[in-house]
C-alpha positions as CSV (number, residue, x, y, z in Angstrom):
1,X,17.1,-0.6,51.5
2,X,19.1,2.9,51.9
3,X,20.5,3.3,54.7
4,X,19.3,6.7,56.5
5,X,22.5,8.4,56.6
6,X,23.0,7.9,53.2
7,X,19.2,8.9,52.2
8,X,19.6,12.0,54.1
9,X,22.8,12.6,51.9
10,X,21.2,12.6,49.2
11,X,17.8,14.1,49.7
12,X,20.2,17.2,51.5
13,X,21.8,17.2,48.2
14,X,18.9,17.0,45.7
15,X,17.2,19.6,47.5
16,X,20.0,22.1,47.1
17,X,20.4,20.9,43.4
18,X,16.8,21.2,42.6
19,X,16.7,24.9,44.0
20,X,19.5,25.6,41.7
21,X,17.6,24.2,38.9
22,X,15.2,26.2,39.1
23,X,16.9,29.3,39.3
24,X,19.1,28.3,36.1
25,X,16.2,26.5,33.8
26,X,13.7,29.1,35.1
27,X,15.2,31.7,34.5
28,X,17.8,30.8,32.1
29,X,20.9,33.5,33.1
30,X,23.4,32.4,30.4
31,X,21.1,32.8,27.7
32,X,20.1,30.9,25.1
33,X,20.6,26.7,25.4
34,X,19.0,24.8,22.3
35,X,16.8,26.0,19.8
36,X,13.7,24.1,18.2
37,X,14.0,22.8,14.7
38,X,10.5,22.5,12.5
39,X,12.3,20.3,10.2
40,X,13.6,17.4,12.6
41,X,10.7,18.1,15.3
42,X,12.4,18.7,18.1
43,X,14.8,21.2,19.7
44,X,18.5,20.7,18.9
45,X,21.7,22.1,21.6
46,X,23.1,25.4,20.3
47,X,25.5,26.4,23.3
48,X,26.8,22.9,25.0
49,X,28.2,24.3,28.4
50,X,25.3,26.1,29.0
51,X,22.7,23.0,28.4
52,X,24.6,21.6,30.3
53,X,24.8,24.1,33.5
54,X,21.2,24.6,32.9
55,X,20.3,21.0,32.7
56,X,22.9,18.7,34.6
57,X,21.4,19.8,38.3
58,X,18.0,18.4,37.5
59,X,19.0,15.0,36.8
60,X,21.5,14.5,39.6
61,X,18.8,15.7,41.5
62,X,15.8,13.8,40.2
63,X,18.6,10.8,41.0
64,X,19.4,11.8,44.0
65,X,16.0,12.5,45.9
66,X,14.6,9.5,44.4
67,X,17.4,7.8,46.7
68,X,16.6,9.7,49.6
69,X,13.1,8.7,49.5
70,X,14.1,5.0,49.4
71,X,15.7,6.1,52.5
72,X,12.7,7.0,53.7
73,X,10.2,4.2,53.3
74,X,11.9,1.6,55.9
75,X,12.3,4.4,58.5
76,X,9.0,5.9,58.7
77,X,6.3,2.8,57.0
78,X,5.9,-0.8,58.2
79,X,7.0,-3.0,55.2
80,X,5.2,-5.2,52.9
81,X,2.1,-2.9,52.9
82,X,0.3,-2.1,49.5
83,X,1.7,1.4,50.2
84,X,4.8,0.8,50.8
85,X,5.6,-1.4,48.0
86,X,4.0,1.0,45.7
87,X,6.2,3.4,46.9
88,X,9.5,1.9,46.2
89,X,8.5,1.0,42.9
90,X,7.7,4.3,41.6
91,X,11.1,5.4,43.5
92,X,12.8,3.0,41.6
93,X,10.8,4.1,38.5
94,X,12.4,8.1,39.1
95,X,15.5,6.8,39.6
96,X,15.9,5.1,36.0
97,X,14.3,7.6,34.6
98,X,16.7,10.4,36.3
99,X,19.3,8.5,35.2
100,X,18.1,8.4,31.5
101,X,18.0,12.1,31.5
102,X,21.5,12.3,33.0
103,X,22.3,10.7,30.1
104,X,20.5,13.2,27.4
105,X,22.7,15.4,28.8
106,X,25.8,14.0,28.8
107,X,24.8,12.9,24.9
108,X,23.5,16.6,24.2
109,X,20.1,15.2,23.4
110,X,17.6,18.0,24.5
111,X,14.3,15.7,23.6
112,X,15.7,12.8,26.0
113,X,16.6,14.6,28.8
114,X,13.2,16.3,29.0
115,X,11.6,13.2,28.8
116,X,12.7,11.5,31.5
117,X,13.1,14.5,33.6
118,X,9.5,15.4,33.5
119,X,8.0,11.7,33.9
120,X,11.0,11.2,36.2
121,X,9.5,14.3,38.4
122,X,6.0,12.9,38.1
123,X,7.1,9.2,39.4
124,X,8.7,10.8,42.1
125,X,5.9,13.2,42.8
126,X,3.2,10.1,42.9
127,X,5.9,8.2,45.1
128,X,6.0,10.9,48.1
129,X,2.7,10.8,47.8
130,X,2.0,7.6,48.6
131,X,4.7,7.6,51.3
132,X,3.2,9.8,53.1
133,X,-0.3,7.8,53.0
134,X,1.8,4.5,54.4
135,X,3.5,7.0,56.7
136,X,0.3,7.9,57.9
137,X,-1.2,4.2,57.5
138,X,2.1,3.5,59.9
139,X,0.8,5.9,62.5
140,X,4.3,8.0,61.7
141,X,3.5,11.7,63.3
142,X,1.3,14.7,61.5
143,X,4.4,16.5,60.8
144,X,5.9,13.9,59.1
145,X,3.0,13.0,56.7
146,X,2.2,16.5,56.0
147,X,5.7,17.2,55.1
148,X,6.0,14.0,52.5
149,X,2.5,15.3,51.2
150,X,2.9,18.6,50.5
151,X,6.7,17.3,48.8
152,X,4.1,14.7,46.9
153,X,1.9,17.3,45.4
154,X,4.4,20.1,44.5
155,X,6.8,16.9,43.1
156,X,3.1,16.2,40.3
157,X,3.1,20.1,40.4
158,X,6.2,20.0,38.3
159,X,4.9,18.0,35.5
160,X,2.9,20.5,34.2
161,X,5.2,23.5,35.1
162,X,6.1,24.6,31.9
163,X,3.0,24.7,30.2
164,X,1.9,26.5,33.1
165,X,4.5,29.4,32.4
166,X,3.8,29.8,28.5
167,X,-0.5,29.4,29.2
168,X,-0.8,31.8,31.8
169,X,0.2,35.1,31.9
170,X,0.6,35.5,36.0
171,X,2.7,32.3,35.9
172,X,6.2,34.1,35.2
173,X,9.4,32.0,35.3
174,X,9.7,33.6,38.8
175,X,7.4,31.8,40.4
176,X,7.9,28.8,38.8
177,X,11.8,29.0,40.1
178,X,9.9,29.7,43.2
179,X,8.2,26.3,43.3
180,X,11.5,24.6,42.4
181,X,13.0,26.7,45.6
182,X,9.9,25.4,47.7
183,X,10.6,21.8,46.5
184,X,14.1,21.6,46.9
185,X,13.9,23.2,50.6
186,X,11.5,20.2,51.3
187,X,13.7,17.8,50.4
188,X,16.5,19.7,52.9
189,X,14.1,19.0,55.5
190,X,13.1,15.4,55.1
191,X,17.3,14.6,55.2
192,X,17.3,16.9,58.3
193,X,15.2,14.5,59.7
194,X,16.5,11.4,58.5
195,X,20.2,12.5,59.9
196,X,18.5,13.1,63.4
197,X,17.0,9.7,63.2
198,X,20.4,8.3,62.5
199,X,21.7,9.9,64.7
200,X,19.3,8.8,67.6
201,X,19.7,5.1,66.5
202,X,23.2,5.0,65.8
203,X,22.4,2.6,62.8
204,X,19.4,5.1,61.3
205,X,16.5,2.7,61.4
206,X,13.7,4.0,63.3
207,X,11.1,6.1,62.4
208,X,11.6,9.8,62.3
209,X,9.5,11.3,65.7
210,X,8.4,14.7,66.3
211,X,11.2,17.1,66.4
């Protein structure tokens, strides 16, 4: 269990990192970061600091929200139901997978970090999902649900972001920085909450209430 003030830590935290993230991997300011090789099969880093400016936020934060949504299951589901438990287990599946593409990046290996970063944003995605059904199994308030859902499906939304941007033509990297920027804010909101809660209960373990 996370304690809530620590889980609203680090979903405040993820969320700012994962609007950053988007701006830099969207975007890509500093230029160019690896370049594809046909001859190994995969892309290979040309300019070090900036893969790993561009790419260093999205694993802390991919780590870090993971956390905060640990933090989240005790405070706002009962425990032991089959929602719940599915829940931490795909949290603890984003969390080793964000910390495998922490590591691609520290060890300059472009394939790896990918990887894991987009499976890791998919595990996390299916894991606010279902949070928010054992929130709403839990009889936690519409607010709350609808928040972890709509965190749920723009978290699967990311998986196929990319593709998304090279297939279709009105899907610049604007507005895919803009679905990072929607994302991260979310996650602002849910450790909002969480540090009210603690703050209410002294110890954080209650369920977050209408605001």
């Amino acid at each position: 269990m996370v304690p809530s003030r620590m889980a609203s830590l680090a979903a405040v935290t993820g969320g700012l990192l994962w609007v950053g993230y988007g701006l830099l991997a969207m975007l890509r300011p500093l230029g160019i970061d690896v370049v594809y090789r046909e001859e190994l099969g995969y892309s290979v880093v040309v300019a070090v600091p900036v893969f790993v400016a561009y790419n260093l936020p999205g694993s802390i934060a991919l780590v870090l929200t993971s956390i905060g949504l640990l933090g989240i299951t005790p405070n706002a589901v009962r425990r032991d139901q089959p929602m719940e438990r599915a829940t931490r287990w795909l949290a603890y599946v984003a969390v080793a997978l964000g910390v495998i593409s922490l590591a691609g990046v520290v060890l300059l290996v472009d394939p790896v970090f990918t990887t894991a970063r987009i499976f890791g944003t998919l595990a996390l995605g299916a894991a606010t999902v279902t949070a928010a059904v054992a929130a709403r199994q839990s009889g936690a308030d519409t607010a709350w649900v609808a928040l972890l859902g709509v965190l749920g499906i723009l978290g699967l939304l990311l998986f196929p972001l990319w593709p998304l941007v090279y297939m279709l033509t009105w899907f610049t990297e604007t507005i895919g920085a803009l679905v990072f920027a929607v994302f991260g804010i979310g996650w602002l909101v849910v450790g909002w909450r969480l540090r009210q809660e603690a703050g209410r209960a002294g110890i954080g373990n209650t369920a977050p209430a209408d605001p």
